[in-house]
C-alpha positions in Angstrom: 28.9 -172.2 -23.1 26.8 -169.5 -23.7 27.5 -169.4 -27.8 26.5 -173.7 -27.6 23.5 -175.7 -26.9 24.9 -177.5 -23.8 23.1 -180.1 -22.8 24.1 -182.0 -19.1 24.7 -185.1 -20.7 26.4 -185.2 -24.4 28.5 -183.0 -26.8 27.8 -179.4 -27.2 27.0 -178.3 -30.6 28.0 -174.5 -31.7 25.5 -172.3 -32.8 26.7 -168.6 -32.0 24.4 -165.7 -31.1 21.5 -167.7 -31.1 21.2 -168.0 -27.5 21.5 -164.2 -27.0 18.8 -164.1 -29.8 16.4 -166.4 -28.0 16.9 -164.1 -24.8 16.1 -161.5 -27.1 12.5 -163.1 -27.4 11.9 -164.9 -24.5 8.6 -162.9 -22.7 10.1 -164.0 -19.7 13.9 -162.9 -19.6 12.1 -159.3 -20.3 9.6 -160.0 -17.0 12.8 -161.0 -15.5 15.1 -158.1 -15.9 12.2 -155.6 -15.4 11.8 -157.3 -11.9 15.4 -157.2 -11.6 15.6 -153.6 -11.9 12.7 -152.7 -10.3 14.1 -154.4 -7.1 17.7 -152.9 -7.2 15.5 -149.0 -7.9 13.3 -149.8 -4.3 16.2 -152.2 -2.3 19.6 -149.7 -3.1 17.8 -146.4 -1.8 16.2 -147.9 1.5 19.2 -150.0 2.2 21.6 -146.8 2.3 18.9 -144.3 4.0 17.9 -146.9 6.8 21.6 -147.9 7.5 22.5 -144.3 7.2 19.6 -143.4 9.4 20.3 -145.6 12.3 24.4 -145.3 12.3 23.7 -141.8 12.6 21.0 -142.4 15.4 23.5 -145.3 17.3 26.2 -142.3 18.3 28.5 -142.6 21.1 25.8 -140.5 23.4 23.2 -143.6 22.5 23.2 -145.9 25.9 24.1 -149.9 25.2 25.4 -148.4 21.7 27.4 -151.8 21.2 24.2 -154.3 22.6 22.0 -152.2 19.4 24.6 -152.3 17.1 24.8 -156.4 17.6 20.7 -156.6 17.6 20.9 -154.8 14.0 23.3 -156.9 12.8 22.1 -160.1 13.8 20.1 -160.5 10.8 22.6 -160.3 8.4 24.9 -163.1 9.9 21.8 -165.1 10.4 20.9 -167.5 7.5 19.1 -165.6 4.5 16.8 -169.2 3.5 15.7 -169.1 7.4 14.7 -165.4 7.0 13.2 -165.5 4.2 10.7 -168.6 5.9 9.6 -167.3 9.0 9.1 -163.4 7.1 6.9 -166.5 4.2 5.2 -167.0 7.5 4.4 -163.4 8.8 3.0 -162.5 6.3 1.0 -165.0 5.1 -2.9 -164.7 6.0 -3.6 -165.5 9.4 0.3 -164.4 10.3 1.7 -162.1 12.6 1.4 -159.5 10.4 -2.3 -159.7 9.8 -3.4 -160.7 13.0 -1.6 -157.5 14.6 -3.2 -155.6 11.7 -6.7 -157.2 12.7 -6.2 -156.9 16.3 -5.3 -153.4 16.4 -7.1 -151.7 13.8 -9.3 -154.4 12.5 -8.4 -154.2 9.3 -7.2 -157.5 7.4 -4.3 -157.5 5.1 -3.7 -158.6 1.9 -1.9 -161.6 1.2 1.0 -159.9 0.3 2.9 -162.8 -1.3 0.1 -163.9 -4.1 -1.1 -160.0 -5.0 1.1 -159.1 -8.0 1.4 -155.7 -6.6 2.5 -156.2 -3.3 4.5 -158.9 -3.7 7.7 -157.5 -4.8 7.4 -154.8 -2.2 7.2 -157.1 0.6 10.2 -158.7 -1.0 12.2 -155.5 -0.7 11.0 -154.8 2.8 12.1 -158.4 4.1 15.2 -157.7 2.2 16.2 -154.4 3.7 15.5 -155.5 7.0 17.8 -158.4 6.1 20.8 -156.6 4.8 20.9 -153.0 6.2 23.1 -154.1 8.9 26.4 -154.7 7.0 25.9 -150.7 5.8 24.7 -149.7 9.2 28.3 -150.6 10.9 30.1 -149.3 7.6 28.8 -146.1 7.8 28.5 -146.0 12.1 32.5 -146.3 12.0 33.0 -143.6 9.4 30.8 -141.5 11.5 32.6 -142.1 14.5 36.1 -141.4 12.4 34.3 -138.0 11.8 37.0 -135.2 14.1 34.7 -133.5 16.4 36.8 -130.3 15.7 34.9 -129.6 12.5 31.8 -129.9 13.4 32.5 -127.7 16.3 33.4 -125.3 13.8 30.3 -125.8 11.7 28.1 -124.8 15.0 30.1 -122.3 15.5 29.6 -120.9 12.0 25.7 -121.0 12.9 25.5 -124.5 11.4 22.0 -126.1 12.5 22.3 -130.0 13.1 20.7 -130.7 9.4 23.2 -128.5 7.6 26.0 -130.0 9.6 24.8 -133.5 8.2 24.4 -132.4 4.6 27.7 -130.0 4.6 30.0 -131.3 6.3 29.4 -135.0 7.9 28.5 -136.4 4.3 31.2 -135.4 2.3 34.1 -136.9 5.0 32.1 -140.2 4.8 31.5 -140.3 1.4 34.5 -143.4 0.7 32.5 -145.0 2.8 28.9 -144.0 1.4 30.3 -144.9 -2.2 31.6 -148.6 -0.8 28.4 -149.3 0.2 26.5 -148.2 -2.8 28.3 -149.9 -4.9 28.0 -153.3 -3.2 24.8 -153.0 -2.5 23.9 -152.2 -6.1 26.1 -155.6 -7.0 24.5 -157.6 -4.7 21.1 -156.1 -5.4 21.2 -157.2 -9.0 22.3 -160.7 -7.4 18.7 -161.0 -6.0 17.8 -164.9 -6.0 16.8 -166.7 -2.8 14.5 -164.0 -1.4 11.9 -164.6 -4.3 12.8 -168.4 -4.8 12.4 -169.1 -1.1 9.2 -166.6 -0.6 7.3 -167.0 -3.8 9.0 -169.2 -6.4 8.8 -165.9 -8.8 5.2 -165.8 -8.9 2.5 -164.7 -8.2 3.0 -165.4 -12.3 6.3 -164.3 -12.7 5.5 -161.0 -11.1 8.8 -161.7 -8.4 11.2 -163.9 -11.1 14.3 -161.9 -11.4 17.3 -162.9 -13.5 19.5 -164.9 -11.2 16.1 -167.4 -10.9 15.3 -167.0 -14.5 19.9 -168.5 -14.7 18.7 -171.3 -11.9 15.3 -171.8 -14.3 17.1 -172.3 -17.7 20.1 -174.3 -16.2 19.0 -176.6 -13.7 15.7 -177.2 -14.3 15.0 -176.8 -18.2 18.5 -177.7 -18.8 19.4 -175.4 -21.1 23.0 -174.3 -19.8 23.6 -172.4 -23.1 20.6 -170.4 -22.4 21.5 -169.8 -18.5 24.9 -168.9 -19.5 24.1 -166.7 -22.0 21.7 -165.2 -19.6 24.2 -164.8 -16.9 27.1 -162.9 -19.2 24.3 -160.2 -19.8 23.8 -160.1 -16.2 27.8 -159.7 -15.6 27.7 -157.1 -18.3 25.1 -155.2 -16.6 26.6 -155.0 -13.6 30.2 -154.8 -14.9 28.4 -151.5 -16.4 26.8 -150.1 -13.5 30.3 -150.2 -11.4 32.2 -148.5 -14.1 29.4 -146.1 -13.9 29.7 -145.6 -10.1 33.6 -145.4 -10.3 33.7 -142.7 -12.8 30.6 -140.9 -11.5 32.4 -140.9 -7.8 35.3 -138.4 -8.7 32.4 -135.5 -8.2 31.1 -136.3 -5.2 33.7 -138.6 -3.3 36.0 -136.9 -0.8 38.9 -138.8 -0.1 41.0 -136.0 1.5 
């Protein structure tokens, strides 16, 4: 499809790269992918540092350890479209955001979802808070397959908590740490119904990222060459950053 002008009703007619060439051109497949990327460069890091963070916190000495682990997760089972409307509503002007903000400190926010520059970060934060659950019980059951026995011995050795973490704790989870990372990373490039849902990829297109600039060119220009064409550079993209993350992992992933 993506080497034809396919139209939804009618015979597709053959014209080669010329679709790729367009993409090429189009002001707003380049908007698209630099959103795109900026997202997975903010979204991947916090994901794996706040999952990381709070499986590490939720050990077996935590108190109600299972009741936390079900609150954190809660949000990831829970539908993404009804997420992403009530976060539409907190922080909208006049929202639980900015009335907290007003109430405590007096100072009003900014309308988060129609100022180009926070937009996309108040994206990311919904976004996190969305999916760092499905990392947080990854990791919080390779921390708790962690043998006690050698982090006795790092103690012993004069180990401080911190060095334990870095020297020892890290490198037996990291199968774990590199599963995550690199489904995260997939699924980060994979970014649609956040923006669709929160801002319709605006304020401009300053939130359109390349799965909504696929559902643009498809379903409501109809241009299904285009989308296509669009969505085999987005498979090769990520097809690249996996081979990438399996070939970078045999230097830091421990499997022994």
């Amino acid at each position: 499809m993506s080497l034809h002008i396919w139209p939804m009703i009618g015979s597709p007619t053959f014209i080669g790269l010329e679709n790729f060439t367009q993409l090429l051109a189009d002001e707003t497949f380049r908007v698209a992918m630099g959103n795109t990327l900026l997202f997975v460069v903010l979204y991947v890091p916090l994901n794996l540092i706040v999952s990381l963070g709070m499986a590490a916190w939720l050990s077996p000495k935590i108190k109600h350890r299972q009741i936390f682990r079900v609150l954190f997760f809660l949000p990831t089972v829970t539908p993404i479209v009804a997420n992403a409307v009530v976060w539409r509503m907190l922080y909208q002007p006049g929202g639980a955001i900015d009335g907290t903000s007003q109430a405590l400190f007096g100072i009003e926010t900014p309308n988060f979802l129609q100022d180009q520059q926070w937009a996309m970060i108040a994206i990311v934060v919904m976004s996190v808070w969305q999916g760092f659950g499905y990392n947080m019980i990854v990791f919080s059951s390779a921390l708790d397959s962690v043998p006690e026995s050698q982090l006795e011995a790092a103690q012993l050795d004069g180990a401080n908590a911190w060095t334990t973490f870095w020297k020892v704790t890290l490198p037996l989870i990291s199968p774990s740490v590199f599963f995550a990372s690199t489904m995260t990373l997939i699924t980060s490039f994979q970014v649609f119904i956040q923006p669709y849902i929160m801002t319709k990829g605006g304020p401009g297109n300053a939130t359109i990222t390349l799965v909504q600039f696929i559902y643009n060119q498809g379903f409501t220009f109809q241009q299904l060459g285009l989308a296509s064409a669009a969505a085999f550079v987005l498979f090769v993209i990520i097809l690249g950053v996996t081979a990438v993350q399996f070939i970078g992992q045999k230097k830091w992933v421990h499997y022994d």
